[in-house]
Z-matrix of the N, CA and C atoms (Angstrom, degrees):
N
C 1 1.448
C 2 1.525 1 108.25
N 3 0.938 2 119.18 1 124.43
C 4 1.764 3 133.95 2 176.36
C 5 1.536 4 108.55 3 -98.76
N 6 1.184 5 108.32 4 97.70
C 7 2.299 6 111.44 5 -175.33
C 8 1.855 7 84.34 6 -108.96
N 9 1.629 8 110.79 7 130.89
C 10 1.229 9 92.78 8 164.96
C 11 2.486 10 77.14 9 -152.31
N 12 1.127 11 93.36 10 175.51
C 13 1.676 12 119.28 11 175.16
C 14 1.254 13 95.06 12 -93.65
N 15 1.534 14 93.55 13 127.09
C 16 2.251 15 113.91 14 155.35
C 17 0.984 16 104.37 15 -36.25
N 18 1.154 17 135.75 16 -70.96
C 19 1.776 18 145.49 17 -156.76
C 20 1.411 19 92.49 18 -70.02
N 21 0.989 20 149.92 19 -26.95
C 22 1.718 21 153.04 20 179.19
C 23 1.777 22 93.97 21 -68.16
N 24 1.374 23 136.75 22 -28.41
C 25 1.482 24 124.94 23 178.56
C 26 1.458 25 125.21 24 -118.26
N 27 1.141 26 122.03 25 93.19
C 28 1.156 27 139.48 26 157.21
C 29 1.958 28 122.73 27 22.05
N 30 1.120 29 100.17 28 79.66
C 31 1.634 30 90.71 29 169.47
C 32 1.582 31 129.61 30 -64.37
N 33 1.402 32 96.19 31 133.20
C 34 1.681 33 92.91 32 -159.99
C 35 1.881 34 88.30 33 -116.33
N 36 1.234 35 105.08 34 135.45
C 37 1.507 36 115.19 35 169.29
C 38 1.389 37 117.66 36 -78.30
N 39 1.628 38 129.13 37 123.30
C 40 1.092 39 134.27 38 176.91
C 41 1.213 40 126.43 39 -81.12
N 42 1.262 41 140.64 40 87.44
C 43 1.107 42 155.35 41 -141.96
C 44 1.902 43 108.30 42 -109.91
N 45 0.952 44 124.25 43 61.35
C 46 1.179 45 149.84 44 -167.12
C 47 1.138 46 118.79 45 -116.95
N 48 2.032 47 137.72 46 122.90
C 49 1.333 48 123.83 47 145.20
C 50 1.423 49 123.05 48 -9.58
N 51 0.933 50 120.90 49 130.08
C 52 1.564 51 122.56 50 172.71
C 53 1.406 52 126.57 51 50.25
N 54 1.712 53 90.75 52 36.82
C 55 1.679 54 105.98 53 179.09
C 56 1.783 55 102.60 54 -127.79
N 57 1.069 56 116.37 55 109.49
C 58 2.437 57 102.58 56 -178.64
C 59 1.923 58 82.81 57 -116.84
N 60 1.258 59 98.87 58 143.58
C 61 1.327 60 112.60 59 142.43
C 62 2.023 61 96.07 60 73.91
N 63 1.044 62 117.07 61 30.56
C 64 1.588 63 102.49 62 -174.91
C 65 1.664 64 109.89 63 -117.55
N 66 0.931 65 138.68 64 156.90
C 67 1.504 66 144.78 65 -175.17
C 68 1.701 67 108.33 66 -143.65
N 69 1.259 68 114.35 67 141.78
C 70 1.547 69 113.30 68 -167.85
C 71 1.686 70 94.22 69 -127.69
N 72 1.221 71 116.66 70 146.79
C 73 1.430 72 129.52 71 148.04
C 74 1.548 73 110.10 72 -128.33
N 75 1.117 74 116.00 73 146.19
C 76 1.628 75 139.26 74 -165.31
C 77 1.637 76 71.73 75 -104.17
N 78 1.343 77 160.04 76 114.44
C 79 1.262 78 158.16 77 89.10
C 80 1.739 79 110.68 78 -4.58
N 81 1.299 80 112.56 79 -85.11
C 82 1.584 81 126.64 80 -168.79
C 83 1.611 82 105.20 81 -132.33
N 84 1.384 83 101.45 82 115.31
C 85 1.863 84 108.83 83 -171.63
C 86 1.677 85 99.88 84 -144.83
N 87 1.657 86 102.38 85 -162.03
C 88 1.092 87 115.66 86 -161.57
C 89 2.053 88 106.16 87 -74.01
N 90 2.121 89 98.34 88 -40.14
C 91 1.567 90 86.18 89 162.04
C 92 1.266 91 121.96 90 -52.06
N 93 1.448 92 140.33 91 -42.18
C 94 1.281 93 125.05 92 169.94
C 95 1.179 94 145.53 93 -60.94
N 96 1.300 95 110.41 94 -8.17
C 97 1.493 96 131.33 95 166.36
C 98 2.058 97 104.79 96 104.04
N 99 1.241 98 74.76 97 24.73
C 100 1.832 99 71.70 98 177.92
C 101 1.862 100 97.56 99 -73.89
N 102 1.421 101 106.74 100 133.48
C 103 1.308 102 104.61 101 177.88
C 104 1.506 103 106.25 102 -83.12
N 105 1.756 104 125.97 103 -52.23
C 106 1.542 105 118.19 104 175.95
C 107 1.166 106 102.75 105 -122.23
N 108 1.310 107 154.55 106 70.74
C 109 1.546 108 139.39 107 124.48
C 110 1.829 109 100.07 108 -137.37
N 111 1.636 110 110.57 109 161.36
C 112 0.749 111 107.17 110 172.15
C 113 1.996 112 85.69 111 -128.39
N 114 1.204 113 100.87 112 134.11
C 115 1.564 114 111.34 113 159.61
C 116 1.717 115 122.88 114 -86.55
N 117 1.221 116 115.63 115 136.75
C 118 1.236 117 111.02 116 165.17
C 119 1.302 118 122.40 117 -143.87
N 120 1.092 119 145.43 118 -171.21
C 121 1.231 120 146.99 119 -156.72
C 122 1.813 121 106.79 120 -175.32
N 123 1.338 122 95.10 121 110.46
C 124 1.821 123 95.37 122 171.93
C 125 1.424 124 102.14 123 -138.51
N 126 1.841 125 97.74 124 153.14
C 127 1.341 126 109.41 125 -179.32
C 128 1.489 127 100.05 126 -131.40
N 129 1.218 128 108.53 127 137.02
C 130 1.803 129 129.43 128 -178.29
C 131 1.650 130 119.38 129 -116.88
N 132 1.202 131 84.77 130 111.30
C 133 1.560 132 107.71 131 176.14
C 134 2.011 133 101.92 132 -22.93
N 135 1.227 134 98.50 133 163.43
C 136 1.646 135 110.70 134 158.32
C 137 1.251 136 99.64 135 -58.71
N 138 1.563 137 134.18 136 154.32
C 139 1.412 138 129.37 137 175.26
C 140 1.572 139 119.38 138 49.75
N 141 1.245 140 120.07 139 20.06
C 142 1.652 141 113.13 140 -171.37
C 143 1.455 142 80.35 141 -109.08
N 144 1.403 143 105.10 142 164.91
C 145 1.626 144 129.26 143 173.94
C 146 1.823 145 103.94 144 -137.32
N 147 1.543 146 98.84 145 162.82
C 148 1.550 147 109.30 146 163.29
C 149 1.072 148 103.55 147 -90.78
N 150 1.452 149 107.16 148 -179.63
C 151 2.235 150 118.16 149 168.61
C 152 1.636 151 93.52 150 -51.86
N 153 1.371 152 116.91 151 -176.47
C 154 1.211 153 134.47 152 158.14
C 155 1.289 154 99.88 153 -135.86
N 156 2.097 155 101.37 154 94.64
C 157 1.153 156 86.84 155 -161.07
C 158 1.875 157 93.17 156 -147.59
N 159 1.329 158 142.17 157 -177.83
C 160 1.337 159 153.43 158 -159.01
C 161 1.273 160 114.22 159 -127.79
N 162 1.067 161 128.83 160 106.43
C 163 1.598 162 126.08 161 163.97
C 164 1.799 163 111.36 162 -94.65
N 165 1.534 164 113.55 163 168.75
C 166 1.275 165 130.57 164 -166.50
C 167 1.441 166 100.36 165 -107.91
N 168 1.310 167 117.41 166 30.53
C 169 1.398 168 125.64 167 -168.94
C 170 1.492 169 113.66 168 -166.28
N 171 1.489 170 125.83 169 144.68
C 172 1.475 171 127.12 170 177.30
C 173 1.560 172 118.61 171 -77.26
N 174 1.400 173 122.97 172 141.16
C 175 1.754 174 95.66 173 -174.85
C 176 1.550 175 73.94 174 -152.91
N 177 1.531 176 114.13 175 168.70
C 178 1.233 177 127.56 176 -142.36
C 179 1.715 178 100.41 177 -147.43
N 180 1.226 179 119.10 178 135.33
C 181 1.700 180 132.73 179 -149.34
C 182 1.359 181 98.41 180 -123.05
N 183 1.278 182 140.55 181 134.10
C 184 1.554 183 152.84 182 156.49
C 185 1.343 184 109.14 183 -110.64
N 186 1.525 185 141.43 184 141.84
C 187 1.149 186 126.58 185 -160.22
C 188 1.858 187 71.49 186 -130.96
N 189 1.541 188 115.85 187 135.60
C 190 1.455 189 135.81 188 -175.86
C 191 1.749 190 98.18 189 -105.93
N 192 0.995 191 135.45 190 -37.78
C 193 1.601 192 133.81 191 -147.24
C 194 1.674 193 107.59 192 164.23
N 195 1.646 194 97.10 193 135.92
C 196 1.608 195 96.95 194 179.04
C 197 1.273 196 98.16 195 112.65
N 198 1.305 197 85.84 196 175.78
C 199 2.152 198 107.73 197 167.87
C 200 1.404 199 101.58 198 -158.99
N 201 1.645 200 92.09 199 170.15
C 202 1.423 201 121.53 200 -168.03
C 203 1.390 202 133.59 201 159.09
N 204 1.199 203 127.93 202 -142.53
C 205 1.573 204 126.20 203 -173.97
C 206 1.552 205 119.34 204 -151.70
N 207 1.065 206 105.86 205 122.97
C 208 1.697 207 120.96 206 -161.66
C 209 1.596 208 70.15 207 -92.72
N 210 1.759 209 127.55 208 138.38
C 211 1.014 210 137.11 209 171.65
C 212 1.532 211 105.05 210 -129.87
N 213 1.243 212 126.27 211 134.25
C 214 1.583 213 135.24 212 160.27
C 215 1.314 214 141.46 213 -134.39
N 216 1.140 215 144.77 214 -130.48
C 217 1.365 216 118.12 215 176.09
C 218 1.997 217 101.48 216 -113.41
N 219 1.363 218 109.02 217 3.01
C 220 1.635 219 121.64 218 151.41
C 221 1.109 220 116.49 219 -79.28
N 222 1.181 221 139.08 220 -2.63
C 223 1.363 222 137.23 221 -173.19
C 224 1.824 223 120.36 222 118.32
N 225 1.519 224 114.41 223 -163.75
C 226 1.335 225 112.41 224 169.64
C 227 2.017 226 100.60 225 -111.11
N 228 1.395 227 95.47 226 169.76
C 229 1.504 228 109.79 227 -174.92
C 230 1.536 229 96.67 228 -163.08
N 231 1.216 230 82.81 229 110.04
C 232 1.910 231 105.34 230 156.29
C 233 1.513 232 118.40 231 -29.17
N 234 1.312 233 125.06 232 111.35
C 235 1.473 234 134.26 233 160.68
C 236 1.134 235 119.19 234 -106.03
N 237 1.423 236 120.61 235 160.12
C 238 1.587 237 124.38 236 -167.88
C 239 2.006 238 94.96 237 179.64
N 240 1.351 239 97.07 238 169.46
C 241 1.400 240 117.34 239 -174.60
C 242 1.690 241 112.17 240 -26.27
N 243 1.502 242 147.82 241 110.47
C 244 1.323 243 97.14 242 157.15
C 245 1.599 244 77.26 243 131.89
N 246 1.420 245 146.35 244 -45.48
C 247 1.195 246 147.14 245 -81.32
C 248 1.729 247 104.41 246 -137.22
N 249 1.243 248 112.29 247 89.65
C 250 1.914 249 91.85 248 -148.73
C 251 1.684 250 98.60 249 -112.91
N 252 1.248 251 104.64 250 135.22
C 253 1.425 252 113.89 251 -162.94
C 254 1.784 253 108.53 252 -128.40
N 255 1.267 254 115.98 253 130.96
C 256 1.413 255 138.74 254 -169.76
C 257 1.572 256 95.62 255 -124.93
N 258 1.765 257 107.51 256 102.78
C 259 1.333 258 125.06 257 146.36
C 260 1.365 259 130.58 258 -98.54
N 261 1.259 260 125.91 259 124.83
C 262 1.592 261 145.05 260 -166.08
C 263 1.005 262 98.17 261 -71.81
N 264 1.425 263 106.82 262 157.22
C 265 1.410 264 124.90 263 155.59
C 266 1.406 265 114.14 264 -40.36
N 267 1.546 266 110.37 265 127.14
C 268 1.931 267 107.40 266 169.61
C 269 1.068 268 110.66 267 79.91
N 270 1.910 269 139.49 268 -5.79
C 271 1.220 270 126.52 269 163.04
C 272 1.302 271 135.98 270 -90.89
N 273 0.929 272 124.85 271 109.72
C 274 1.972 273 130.36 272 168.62
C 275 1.098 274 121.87 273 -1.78
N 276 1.021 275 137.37 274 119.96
C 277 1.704 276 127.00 275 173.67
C 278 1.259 277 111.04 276 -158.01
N 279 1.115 278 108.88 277 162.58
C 280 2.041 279 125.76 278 -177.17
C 281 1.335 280 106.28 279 -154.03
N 282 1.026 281 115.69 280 164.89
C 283 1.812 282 120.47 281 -177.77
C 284 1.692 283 86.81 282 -143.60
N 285 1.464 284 109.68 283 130.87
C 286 1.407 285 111.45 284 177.49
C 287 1.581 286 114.00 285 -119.99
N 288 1.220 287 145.30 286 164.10
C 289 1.194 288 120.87 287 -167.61
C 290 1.927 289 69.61 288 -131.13
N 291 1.117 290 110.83 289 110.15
C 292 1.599 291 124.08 290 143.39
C 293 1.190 292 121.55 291 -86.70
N 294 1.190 293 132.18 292 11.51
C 295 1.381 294 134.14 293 -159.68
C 296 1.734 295 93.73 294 -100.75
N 297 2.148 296 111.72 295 -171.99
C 298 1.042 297 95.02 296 166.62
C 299 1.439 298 86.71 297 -133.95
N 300 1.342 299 131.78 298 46.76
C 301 1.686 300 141.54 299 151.87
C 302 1.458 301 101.81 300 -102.01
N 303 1.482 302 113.81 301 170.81
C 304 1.039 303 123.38 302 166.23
C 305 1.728 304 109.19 303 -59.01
N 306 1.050 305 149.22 304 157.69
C 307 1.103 306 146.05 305 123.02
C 308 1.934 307 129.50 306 -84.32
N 309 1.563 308 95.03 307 128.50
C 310 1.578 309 96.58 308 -159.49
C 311 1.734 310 88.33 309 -112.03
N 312 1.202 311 124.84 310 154.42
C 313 1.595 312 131.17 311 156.37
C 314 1.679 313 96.07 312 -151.06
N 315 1.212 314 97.33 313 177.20
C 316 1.413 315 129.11 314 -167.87
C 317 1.883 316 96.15 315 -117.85
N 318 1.407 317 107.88 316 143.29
C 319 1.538 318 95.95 317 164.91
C 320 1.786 319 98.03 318 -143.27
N 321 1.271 320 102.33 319 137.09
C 322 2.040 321 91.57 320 163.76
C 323 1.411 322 102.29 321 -143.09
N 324 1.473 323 86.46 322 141.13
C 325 1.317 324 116.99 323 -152.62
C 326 1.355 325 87.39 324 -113.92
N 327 1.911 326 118.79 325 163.58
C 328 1.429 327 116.52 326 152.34
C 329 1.197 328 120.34 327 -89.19
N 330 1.474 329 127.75 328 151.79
C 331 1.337 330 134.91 329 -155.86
C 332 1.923 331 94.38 330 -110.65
N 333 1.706 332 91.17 331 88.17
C 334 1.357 333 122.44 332 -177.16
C 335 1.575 334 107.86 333 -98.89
């Protein structure tokens, strides 16, 4: 069993085309010996966005603090505290922080 504190892992800024304002922590991954999920946790500036971008895999969103807009190729939808979101394989998505808090979510992915 691996128990460790958020604030115990390192936020790393994503510095990417079509990435403003985003920070990543790897929470629980493959260094930890997770065999299939990887956990993560990112927080986006006021005005920061993710890629708008597609994975070959389903991964699953918890919204911790903040607001904003889960955007896809259906449109945008209001997010806020509480707010738990399941994107499929092959669908479009962005997380926007319209807010003027940080916006924090959780994402886990499979460790493909």
């Amino acid at each position: 069993m691996i128990i460790k504190k958020v604030e115990s892992v390192p936020k790393e800024p994503v510095d990417d085309a079509g990435v403003k304002g985003v920070k990543k922590q790897v929470l629980l991954g493959p260094a930890d010996g997770a065999p299939n999920f990887i956990m993560r946790q990112f927080t986006v500036e006021p005005g920061g966005y993710t890629f708008y971008h597609r994975h070959d895999y389903e991964h699953e969103i918890y919204v911790i603090a903040g607001s904003g807009i889960a955007r896809s190729a259906h449109g945008e939808t209001p997010i806020s505290p509480q707010t738990i979101i399941l994107i499929n394989a092959g669908e479009v998505h962005q997380i926007v922080n319209h807010g003027t808090e940080e916006l924090v979510f959780l994402c886990l992915i499979p460790n493909v």
